[in-house]
PDB file as gemmi writes it, atoms N, CA and C in Angstrom:
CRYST1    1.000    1.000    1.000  90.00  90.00  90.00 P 1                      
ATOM      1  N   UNK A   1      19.135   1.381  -4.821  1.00  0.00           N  
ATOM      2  CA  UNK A   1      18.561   2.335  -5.741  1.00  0.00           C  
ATOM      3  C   UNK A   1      18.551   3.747  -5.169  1.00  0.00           C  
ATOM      4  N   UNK A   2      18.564   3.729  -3.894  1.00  0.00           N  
ATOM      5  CA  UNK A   2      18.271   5.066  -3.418  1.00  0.00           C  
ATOM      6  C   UNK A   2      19.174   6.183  -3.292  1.00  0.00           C  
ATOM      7  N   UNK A   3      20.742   5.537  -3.592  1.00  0.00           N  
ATOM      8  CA  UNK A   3      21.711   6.100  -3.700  1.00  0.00           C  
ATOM      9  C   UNK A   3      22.243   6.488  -4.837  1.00  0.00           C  
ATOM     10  N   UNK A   4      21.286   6.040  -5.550  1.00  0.00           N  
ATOM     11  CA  UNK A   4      21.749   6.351  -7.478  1.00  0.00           C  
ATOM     12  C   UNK A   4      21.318   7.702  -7.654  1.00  0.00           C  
ATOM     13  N   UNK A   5      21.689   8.495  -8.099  1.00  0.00           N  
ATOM     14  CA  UNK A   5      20.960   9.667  -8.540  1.00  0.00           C  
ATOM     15  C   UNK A   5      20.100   9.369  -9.834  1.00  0.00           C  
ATOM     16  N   UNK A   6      18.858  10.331 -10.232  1.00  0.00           N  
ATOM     17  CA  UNK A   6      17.963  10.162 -11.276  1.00  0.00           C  
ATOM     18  C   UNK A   6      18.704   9.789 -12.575  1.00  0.00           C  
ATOM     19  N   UNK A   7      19.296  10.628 -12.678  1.00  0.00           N  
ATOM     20  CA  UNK A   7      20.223  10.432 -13.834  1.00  0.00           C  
ATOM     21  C   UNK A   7      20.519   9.368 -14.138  1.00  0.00           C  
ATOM     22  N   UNK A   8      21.270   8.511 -13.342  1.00  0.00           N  
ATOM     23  CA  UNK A   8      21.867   7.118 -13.374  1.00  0.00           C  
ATOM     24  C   UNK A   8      20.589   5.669 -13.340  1.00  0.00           C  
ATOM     25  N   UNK A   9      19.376   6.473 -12.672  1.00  0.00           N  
ATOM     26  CA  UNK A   9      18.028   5.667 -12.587  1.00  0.00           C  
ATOM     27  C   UNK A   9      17.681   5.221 -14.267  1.00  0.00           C  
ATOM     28  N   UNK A  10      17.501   6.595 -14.279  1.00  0.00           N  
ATOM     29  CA  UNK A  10      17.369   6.822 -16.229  1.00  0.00           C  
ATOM     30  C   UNK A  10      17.914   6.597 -16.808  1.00  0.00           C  
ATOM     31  N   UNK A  11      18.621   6.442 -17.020  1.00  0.00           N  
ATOM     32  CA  UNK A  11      19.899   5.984 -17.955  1.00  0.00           C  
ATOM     33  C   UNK A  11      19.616   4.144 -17.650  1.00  0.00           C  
ATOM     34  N   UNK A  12      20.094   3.712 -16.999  1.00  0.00           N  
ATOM     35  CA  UNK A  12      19.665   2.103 -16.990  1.00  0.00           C  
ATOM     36  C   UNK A  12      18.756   1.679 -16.926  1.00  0.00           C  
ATOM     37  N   UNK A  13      17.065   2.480 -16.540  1.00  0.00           N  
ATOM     38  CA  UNK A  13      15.544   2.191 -16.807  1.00  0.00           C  
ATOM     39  C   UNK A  13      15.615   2.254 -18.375  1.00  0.00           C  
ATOM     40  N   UNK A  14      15.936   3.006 -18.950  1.00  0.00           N  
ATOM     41  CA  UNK A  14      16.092   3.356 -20.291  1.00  0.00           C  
ATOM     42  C   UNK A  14      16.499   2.093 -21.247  1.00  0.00           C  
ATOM     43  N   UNK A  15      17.835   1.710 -20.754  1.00  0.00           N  
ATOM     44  CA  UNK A  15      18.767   0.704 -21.370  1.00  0.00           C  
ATOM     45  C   UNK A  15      17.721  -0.819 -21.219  1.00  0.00           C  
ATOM     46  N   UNK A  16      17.371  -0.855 -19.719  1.00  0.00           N  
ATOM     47  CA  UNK A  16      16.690  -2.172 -19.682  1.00  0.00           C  
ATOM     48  C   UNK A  16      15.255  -2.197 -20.814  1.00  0.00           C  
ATOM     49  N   UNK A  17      14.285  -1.071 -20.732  1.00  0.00           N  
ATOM     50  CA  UNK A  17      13.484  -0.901 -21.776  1.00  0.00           C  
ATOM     51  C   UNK A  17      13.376  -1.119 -23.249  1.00  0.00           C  
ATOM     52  N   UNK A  18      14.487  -0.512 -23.328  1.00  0.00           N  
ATOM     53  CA  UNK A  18      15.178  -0.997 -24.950  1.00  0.00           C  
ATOM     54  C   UNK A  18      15.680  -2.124 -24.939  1.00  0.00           C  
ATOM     55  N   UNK A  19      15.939  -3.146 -24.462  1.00  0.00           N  
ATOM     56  CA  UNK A  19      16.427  -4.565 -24.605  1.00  0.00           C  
ATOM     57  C   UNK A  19      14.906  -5.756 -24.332  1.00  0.00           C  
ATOM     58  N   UNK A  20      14.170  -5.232 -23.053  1.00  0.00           N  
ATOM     59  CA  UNK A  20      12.900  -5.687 -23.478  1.00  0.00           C  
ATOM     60  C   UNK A  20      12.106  -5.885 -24.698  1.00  0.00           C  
ATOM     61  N   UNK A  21      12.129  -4.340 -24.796  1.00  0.00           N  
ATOM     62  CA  UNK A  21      11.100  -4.058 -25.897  1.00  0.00           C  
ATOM     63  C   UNK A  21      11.516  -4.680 -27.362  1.00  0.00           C  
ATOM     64  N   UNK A  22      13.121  -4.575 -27.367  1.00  0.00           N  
ATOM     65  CA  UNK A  22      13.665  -5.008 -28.758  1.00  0.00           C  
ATOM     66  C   UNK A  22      13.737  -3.269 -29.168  1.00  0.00           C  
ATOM     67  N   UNK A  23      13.392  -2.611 -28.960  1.00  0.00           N  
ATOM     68  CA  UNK A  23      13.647  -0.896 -29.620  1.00  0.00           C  
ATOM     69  C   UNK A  23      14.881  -0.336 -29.339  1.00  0.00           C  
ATOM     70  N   UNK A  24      16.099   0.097 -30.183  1.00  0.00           N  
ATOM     71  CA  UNK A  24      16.968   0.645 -29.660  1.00  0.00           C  
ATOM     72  C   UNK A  24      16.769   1.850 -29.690  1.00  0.00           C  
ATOM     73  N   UNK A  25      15.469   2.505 -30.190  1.00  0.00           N  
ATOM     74  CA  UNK A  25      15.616   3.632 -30.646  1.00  0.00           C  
ATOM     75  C   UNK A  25      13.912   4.266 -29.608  1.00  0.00           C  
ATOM     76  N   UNK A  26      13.951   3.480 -28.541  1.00  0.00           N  
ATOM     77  CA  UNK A  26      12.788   3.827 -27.286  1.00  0.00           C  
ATOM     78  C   UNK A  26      13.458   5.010 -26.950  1.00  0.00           C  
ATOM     79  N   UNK A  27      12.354   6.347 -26.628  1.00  0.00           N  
ATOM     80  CA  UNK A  27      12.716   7.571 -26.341  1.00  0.00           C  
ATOM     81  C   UNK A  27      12.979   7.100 -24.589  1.00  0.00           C  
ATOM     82  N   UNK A  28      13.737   8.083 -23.976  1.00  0.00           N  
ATOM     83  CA  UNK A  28      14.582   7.794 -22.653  1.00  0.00           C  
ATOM     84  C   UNK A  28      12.883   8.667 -22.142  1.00  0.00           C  
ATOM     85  N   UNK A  29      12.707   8.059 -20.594  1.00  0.00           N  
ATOM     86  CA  UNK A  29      11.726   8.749 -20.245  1.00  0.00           C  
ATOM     87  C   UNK A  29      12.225  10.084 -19.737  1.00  0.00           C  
ATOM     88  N   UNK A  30      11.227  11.211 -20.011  1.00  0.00           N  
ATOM     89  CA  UNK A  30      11.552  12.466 -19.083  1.00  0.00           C  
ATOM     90  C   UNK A  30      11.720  12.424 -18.223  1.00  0.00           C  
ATOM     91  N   UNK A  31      11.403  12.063 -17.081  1.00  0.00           N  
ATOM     92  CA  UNK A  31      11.154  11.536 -15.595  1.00  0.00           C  
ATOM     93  C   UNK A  31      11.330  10.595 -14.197  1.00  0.00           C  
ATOM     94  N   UNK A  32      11.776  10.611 -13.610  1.00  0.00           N  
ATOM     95  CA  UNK A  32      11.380   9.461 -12.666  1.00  0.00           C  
ATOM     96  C   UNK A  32      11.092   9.972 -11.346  1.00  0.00           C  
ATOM     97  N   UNK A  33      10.054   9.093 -10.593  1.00  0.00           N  
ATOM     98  CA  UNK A  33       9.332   9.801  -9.962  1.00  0.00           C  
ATOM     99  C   UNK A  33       9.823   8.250  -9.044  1.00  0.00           C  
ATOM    100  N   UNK A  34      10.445   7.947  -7.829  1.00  0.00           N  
ATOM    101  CA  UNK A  34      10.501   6.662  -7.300  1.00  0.00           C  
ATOM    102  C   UNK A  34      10.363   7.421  -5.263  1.00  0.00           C  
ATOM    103  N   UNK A  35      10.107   6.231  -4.503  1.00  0.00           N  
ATOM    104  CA  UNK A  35      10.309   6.318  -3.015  1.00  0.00           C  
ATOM    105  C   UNK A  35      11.589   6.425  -2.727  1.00  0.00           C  
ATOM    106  N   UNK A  36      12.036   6.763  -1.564  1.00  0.00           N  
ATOM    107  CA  UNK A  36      12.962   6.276  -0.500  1.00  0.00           C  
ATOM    108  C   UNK A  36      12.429   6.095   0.439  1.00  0.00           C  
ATOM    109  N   UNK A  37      11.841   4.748   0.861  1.00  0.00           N  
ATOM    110  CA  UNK A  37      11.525   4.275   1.239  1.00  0.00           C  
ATOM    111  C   UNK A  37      11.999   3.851   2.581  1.00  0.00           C  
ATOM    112  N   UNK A  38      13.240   3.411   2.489  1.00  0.00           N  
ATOM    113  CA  UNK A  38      14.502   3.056   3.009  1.00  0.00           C  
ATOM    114  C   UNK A  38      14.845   4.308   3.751  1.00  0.00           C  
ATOM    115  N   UNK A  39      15.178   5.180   3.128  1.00  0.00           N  
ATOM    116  CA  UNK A  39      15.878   6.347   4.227  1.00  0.00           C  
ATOM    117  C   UNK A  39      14.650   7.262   4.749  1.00  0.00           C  
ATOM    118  N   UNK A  40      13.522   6.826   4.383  1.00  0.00           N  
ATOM    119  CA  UNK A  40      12.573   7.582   5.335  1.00  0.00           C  
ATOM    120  C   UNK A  40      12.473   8.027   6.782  1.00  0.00           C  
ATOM    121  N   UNK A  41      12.698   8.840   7.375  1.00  0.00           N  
ATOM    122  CA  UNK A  41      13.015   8.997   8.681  1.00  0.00           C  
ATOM    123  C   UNK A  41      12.018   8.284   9.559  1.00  0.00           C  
ATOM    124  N   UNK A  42      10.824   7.865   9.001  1.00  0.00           N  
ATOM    125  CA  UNK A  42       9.897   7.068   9.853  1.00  0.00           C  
ATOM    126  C   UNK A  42       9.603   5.861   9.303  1.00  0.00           C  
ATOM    127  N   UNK A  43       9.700   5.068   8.750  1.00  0.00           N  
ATOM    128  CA  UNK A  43       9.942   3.499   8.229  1.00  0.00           C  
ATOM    129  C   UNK A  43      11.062   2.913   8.108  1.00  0.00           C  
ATOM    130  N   UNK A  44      12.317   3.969   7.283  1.00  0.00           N  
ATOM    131  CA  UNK A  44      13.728   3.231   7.454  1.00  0.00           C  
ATOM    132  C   UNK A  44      13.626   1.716   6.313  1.00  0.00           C  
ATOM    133  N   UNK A  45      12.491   1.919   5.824  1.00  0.00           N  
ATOM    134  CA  UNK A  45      12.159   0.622   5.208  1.00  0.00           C  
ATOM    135  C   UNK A  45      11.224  -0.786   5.902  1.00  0.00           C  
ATOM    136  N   UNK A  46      11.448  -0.402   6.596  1.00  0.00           N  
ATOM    137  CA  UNK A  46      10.490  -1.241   7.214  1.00  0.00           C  
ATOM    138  C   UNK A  46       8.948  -2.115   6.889  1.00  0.00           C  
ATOM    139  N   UNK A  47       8.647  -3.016   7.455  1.00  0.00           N  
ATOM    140  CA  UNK A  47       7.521  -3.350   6.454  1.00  0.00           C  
ATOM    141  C   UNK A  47       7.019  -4.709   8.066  1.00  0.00           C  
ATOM    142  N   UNK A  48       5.194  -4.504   7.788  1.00  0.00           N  
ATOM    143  CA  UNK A  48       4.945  -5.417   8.927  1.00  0.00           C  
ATOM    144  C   UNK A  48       5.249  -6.918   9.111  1.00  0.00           C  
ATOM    145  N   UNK A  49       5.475  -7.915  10.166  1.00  0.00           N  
ATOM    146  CA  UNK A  49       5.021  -9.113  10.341  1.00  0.00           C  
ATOM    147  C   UNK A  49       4.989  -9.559  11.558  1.00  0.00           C  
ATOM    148  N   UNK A  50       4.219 -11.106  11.594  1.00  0.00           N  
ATOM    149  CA  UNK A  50       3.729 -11.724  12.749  1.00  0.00           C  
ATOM    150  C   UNK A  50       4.476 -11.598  13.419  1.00  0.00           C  
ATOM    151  N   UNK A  51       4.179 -11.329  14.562  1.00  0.00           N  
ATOM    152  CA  UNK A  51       5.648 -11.337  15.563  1.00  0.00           C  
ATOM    153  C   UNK A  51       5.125 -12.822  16.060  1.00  0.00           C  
ATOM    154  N   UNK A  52       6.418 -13.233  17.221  1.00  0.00           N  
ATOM    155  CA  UNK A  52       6.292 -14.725  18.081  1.00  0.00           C  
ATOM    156  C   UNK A  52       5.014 -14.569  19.172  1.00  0.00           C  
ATOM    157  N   UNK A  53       3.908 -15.176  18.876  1.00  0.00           N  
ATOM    158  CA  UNK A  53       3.330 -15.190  19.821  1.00  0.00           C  
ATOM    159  C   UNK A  53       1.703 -14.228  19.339  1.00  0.00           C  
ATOM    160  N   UNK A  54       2.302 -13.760  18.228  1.00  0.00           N  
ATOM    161  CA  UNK A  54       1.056 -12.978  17.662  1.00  0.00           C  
ATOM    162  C   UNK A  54       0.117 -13.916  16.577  1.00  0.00           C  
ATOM    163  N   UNK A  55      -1.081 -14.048  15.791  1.00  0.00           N  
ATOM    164  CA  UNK A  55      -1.752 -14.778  15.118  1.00  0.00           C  
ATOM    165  C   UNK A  55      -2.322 -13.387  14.106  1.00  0.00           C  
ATOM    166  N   UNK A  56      -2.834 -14.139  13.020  1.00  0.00           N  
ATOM    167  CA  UNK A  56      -3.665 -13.353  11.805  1.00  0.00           C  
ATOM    168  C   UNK A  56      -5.176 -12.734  12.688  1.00  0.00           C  
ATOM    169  N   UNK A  57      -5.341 -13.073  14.044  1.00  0.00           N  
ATOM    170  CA  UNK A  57      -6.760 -12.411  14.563  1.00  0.00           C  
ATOM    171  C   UNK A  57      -5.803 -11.264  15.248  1.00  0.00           C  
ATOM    172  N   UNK A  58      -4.690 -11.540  15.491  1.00  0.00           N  
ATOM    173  CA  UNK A  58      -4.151  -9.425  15.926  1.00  0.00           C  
ATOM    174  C   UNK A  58      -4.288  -9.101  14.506  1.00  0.00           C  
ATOM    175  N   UNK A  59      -4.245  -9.425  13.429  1.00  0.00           N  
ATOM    176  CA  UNK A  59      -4.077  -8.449  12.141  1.00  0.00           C  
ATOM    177  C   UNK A  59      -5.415  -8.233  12.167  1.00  0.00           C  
ATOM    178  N   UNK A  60      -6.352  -9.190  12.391  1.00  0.00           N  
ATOM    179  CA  UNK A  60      -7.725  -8.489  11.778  1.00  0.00           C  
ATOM    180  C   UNK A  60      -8.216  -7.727  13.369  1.00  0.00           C  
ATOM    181  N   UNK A  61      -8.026  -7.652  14.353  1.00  0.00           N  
ATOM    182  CA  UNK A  61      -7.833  -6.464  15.429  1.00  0.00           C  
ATOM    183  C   UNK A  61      -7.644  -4.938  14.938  1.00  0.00           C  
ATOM    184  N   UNK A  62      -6.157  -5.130  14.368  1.00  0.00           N  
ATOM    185  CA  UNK A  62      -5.701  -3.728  13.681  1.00  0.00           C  
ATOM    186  C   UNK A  62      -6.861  -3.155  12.721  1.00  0.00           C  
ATOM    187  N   UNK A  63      -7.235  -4.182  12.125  1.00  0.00           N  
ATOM    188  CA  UNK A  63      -8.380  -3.700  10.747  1.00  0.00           C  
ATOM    189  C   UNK A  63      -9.567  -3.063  11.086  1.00  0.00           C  
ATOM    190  N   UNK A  64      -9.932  -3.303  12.122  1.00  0.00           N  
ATOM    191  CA  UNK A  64     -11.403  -3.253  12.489  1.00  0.00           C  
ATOM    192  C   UNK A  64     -11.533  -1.376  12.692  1.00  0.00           C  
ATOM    193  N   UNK A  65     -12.616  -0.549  12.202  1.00  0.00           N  
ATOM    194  CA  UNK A  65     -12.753   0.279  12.020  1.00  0.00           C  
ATOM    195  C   UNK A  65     -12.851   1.136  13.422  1.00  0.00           C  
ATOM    196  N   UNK A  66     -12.584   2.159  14.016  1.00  0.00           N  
ATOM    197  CA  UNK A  66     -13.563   2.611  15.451  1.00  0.00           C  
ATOM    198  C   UNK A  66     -14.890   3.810  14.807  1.00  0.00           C  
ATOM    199  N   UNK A  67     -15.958   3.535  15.913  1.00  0.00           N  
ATOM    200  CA  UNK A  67     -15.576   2.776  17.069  1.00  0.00           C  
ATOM    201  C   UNK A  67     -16.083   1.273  16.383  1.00  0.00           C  
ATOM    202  N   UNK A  68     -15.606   0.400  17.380  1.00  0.00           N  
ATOM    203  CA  UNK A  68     -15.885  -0.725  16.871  1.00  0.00           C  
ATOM    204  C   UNK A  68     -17.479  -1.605  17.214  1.00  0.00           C  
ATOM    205  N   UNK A  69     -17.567  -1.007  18.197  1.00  0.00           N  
ATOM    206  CA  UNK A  69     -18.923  -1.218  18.605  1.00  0.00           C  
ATOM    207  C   UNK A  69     -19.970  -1.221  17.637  1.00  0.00           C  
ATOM    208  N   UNK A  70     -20.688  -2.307  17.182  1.00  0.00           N  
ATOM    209  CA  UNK A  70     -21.875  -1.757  16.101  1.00  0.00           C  
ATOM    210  C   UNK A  70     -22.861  -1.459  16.507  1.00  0.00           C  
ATOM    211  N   UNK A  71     -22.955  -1.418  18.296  1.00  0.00           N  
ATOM    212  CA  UNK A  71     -24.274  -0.830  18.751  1.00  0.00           C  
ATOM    213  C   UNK A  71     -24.019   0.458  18.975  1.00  0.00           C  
ATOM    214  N   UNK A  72     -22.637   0.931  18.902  1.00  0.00           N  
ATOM    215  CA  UNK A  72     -22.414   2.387  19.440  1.00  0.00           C  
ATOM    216  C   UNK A  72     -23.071   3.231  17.766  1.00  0.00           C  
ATOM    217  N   UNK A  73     -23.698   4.616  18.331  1.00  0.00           N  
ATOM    218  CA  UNK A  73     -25.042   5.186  17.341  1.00  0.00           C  
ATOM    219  C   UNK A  73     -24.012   5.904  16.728  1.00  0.00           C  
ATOM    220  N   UNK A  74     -22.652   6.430  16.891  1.00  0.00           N  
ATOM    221  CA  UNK A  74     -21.793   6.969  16.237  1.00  0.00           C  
ATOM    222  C   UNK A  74     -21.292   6.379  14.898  1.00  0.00           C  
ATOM    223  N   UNK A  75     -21.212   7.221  13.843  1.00  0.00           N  
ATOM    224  CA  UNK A  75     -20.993   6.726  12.252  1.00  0.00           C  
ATOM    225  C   UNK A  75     -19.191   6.309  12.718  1.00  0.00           C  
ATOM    226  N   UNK A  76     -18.797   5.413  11.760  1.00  0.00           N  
ATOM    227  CA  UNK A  76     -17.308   5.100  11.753  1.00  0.00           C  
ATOM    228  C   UNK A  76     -16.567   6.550  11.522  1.00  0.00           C  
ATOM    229  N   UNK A  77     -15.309   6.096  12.784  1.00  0.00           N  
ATOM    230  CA  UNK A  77     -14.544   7.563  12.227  1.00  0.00           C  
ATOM    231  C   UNK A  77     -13.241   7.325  12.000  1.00  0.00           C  
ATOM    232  N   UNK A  78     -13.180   6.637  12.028  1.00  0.00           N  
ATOM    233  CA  UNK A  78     -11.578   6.331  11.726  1.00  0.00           C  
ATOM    234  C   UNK A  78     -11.353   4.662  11.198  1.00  0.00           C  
ATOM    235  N   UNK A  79     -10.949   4.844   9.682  1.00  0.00           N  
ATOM    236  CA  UNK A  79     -10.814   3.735   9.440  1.00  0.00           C  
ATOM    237  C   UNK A  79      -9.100   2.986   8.496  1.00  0.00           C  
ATOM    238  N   UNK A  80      -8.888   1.889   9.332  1.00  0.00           N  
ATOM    239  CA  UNK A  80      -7.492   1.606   8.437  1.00  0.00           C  
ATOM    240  C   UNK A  80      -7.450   0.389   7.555  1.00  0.00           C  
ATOM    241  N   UNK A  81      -6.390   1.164   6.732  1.00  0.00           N  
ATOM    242  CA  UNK A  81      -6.056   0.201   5.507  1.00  0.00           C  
ATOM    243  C   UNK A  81      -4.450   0.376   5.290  1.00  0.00           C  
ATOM    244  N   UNK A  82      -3.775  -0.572   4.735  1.00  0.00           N  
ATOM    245  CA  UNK A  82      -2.418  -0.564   4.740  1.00  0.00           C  
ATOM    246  C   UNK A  82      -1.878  -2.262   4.726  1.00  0.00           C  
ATOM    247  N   UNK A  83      -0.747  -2.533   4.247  1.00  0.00           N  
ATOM    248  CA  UNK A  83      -0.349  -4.354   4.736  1.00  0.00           C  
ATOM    249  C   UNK A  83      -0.552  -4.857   5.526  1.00  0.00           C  
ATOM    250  N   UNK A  84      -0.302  -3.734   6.687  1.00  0.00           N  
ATOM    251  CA  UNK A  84      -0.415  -4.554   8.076  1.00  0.00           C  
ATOM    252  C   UNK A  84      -1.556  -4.984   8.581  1.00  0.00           C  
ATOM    253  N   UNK A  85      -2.657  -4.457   7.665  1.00  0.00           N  
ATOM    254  CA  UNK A  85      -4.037  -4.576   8.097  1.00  0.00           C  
ATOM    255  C   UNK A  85      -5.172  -5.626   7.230  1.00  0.00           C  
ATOM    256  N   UNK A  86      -3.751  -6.520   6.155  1.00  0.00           N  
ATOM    257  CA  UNK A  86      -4.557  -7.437   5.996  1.00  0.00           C  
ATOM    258  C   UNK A  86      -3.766  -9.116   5.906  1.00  0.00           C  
ATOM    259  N   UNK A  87      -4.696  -9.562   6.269  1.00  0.00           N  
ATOM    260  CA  UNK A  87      -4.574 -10.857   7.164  1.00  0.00           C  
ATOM    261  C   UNK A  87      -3.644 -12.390   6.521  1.00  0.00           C  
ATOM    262  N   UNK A  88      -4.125 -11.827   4.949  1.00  0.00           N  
ATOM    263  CA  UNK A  88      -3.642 -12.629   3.963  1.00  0.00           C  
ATOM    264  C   UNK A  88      -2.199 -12.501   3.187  1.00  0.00           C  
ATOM    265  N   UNK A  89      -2.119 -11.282   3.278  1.00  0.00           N  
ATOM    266  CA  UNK A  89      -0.973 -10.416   2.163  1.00  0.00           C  
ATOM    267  C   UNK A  89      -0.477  -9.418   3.021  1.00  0.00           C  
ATOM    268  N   UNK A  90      -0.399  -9.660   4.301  1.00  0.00           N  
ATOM    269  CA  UNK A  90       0.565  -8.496   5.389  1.00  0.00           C  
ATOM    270  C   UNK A  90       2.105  -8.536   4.915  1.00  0.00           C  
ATOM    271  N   UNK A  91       2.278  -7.193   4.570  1.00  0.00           N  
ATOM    272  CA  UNK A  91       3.486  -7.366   4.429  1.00  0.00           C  
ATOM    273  C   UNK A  91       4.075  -6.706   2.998  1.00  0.00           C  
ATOM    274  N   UNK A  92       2.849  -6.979   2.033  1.00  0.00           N  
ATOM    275  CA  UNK A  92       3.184  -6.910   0.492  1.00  0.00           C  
ATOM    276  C   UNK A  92       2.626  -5.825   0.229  1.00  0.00           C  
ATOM    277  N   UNK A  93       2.506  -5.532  -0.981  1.00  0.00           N  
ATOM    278  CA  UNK A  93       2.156  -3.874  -1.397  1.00  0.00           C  
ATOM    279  C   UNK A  93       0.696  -4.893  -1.908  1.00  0.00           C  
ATOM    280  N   UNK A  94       0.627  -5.576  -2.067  1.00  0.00           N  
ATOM    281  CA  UNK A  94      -0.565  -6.039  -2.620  1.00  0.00           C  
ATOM    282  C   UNK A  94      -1.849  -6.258  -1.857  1.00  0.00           C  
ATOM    283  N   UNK A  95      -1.017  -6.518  -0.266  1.00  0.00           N  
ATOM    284  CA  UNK A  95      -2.185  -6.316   0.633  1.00  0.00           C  
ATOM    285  C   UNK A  95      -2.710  -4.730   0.834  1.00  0.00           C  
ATOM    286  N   UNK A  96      -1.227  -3.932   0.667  1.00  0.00           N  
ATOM    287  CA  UNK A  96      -1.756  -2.575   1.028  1.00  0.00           C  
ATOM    288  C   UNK A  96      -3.017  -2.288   0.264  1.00  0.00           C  
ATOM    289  N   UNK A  97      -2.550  -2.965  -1.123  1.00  0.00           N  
ATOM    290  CA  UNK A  97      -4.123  -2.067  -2.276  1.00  0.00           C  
ATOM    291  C   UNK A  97      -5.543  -2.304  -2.085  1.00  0.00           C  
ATOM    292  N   UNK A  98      -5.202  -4.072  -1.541  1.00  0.00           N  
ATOM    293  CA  UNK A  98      -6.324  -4.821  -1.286  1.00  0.00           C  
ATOM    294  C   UNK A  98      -7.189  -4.255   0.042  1.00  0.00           C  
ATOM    295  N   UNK A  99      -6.735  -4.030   1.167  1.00  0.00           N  
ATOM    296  CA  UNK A  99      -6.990  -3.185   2.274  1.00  0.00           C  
ATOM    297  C   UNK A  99      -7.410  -1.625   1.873  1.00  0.00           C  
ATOM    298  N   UNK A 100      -7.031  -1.598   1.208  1.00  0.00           N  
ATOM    299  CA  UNK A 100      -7.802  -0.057   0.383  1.00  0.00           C  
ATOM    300  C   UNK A 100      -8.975  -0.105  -0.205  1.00  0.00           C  
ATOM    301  N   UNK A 101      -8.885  -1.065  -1.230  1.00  0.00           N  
ATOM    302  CA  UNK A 101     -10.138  -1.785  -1.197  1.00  0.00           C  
ATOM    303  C   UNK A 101     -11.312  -1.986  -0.555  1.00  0.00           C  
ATOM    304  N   UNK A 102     -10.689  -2.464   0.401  1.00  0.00           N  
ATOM    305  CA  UNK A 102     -11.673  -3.124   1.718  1.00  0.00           C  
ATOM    306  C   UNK A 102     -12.409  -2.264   2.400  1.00  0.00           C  
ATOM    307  N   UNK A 103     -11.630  -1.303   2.539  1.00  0.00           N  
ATOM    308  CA  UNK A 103     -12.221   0.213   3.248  1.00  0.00           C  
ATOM    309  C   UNK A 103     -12.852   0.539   2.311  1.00  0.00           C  
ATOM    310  N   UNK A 104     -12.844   1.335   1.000  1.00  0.00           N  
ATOM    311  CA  UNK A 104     -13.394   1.854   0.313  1.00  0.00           C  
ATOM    312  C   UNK A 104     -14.645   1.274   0.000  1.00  0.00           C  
ATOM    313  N   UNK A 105     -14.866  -0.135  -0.207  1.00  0.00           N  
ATOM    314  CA  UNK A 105     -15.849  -0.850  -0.209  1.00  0.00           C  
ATOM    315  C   UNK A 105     -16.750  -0.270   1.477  1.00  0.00           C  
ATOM    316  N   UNK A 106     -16.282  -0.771   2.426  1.00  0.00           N  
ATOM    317  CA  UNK A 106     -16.904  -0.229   3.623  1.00  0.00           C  
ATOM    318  C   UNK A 106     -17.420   1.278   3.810  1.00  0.00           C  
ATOM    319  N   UNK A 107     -16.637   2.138   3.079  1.00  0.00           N  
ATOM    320  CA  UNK A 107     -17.369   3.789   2.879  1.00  0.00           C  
ATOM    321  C   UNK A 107     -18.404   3.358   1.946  1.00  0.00           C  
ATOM    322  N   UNK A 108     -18.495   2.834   0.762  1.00  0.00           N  
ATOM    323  CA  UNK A 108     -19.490   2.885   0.173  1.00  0.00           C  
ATOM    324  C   UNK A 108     -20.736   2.139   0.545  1.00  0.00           C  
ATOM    325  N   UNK A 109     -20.434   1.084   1.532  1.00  0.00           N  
ATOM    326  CA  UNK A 109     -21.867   0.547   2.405  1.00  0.00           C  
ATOM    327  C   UNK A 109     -21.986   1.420   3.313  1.00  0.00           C  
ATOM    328  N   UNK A 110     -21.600   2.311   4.015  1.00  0.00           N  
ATOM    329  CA  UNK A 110     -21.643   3.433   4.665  1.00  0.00           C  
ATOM    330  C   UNK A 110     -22.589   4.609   4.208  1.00  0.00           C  
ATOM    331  N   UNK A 111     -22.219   4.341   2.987  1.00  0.00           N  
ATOM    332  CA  UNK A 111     -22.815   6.097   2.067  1.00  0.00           C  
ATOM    333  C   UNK A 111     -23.926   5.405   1.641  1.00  0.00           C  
ATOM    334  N   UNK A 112     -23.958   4.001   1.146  1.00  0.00           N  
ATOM    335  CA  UNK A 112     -25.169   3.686   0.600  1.00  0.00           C  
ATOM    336  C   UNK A 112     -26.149   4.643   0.323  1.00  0.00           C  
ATOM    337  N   UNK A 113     -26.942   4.558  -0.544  1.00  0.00           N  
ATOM    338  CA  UNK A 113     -28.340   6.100  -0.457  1.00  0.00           C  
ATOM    339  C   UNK A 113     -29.278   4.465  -0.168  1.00  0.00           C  
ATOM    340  N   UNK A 114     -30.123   4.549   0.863  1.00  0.00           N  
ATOM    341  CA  UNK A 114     -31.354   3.662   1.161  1.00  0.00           C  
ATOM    342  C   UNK A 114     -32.323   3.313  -0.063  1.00  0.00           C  
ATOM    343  N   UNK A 115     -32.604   2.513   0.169  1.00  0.00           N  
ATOM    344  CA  UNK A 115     -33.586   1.081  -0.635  1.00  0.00           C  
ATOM    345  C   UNK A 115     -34.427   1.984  -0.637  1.00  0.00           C  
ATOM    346  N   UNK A 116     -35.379   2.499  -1.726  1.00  0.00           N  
ATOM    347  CA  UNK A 116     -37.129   2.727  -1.980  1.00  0.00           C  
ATOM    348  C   UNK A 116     -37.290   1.867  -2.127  1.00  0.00           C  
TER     349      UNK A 116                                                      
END                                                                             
C-alpha cells in the first residue's frame, strides 16, 4: 500500500465501497489520510514479540509505571502504554488501545478528587 500513491488508494477504496455497499453511485471520498508504517525510519514496520527465553512477566515489567516503588512519596511520572506493554494482545493494535486504556484508567485513580 505504501507505494500506491493517494490517487490509486482512492480510486480502489472507492471501487471496493461501492461493491460492498451495493451503491454505484457512493461519492469517492475527498481524502485519505493512511501510515507508512513500513518505511518509517524508526519502526520499518516492525511490531513487538516474546523473544526465546522471555515470558508475559517481561511484558508486564515494561508496563509498570516509574517510579515503581509504591512507597517512593513521588507521584507517577512516566507512564507506558502501547502493544508491547500488554500481556494479552502484544503485538496487535488492539492491545495498543487497550494499554491506553489501562493508563488512562490509572491517571484517573491518580487524579481521583478524595472521598468526603
Amino acid at each position: 500500500m505504501e507505494t500506491l500513491s493517494d490517487t490509486e488508494v482512492l480510486s480502489t477504496m472507492t471501487r471496493i465501497l461501492r461493491v460492498l455497499t451495493g451503491n454505484p453511485h457512493l461519492p469517492a471520498p475527498r481524502s485519505v489520510l493512511r501510515s507508512q508504517w513500513h518505511s518509517a525510519p524508526y519502526t520499518r514496520g516492525s511490531y513487538s514479540y516474546v523473544a526465546v527465553g522471555s515470558s508475559g512477566d517481561d511484558i508486564d515489567v515494561l508496563a509498570q509505571p516509574l517510579p515503581e516503588d509504591p512507597e517512593d512519596p513521588r507521584p507517577l511520572q512516566l507512564l507506558f502504554a502501547g502493544e508491547a506493554t500488554h500481556r494479552t494482545f502484544y503485538s496487535t493494535t488492539h492491545g495498543a488501545l487497550l494499554s491506553g486504556w489501562r493508563e488512562a484508567e490509572r491517571l484517573n485513580r491518580l487524579f481521583e478528587a478524595p472521598q468526603l
